[in-house]
C-alpha positions in Angstrom: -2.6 -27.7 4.1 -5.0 -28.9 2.0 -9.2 -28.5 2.1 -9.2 -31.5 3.1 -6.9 -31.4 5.8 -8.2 -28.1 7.2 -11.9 -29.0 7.2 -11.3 -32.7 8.7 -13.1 -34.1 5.5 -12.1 -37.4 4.4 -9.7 -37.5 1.5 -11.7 -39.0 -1.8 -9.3 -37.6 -3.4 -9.6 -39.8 -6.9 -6.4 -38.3 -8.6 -5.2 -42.2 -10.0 -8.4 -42.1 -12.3 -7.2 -40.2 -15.5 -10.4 -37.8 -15.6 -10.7 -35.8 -12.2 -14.3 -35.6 -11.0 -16.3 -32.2 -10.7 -15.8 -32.2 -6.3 -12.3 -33.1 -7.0 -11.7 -29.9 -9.6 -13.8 -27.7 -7.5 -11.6 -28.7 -4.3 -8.8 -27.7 -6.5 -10.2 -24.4 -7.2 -11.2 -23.5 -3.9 -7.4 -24.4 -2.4 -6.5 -22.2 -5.1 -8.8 -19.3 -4.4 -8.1 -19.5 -0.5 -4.2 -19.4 -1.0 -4.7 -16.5 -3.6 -6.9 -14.6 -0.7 -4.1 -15.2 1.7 -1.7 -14.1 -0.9 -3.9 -10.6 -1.2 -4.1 -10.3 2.4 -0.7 -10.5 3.0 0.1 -7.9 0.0 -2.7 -5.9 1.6 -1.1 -5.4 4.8 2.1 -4.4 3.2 0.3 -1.8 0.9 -1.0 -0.3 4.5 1.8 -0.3 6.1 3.4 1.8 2.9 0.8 3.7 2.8 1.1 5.0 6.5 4.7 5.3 5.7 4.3 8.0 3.3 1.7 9.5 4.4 3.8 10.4 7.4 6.8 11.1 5.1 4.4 13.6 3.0 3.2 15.6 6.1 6.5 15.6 7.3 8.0 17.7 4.2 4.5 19.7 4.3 5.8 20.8 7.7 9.6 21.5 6.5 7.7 23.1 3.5 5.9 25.5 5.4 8.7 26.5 8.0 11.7 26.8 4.9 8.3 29.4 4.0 8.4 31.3 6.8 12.1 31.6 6.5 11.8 32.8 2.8 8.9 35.2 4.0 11.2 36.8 7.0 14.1 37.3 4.9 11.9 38.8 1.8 10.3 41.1 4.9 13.9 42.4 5.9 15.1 43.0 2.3 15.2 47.0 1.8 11.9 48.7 0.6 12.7 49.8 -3.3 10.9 53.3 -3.3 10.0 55.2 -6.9 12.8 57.8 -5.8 15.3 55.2 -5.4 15.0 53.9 -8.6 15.0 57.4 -10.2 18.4 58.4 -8.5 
């Protein structure tokens, strides 16, 4: 869709004349620019959507993390005490 088309604006579009006028390259830019924003907007939401992703996938191992902890701690807890006297025998 072009500017023109989406703002109901008469096409002037002078595009047989060799030199394009200054409304003519400034329509041009600004289709450009608004398909660029779409373009961002688009990449955007996908960045958000990854971003959510792993955020969830990070707090996720941050919870396996700490309970694989706990495990560690409990088995370190039921290891026999090493006392001076031990060591000497």
């Amino acid at each position: 869709m072009t500017l023109h088309q989406a703002y109901n604006v008469p096409n002037y579009n002078l595009s047989d004349m060799t030199n394009p006028t200054t409304v003519d390259q400034i329509a041009d830019r600004v289709e450009h620019l608004l398909l660029r924003h779409e373009e961002l907007h688009r990449t955007n939401a996908l960045l958000q959507q990854q971003v959510l992703a792993l955020s969830h996938e990070r707090d996720l191992l941050k919870s396996k993390l700490a309970a694989a902890r706990s495990r560690v701690d409990a088995l370190i807890e039921r290891l026999p005490q090493n006392s001076s006297t031990d060591a000497e025998s």
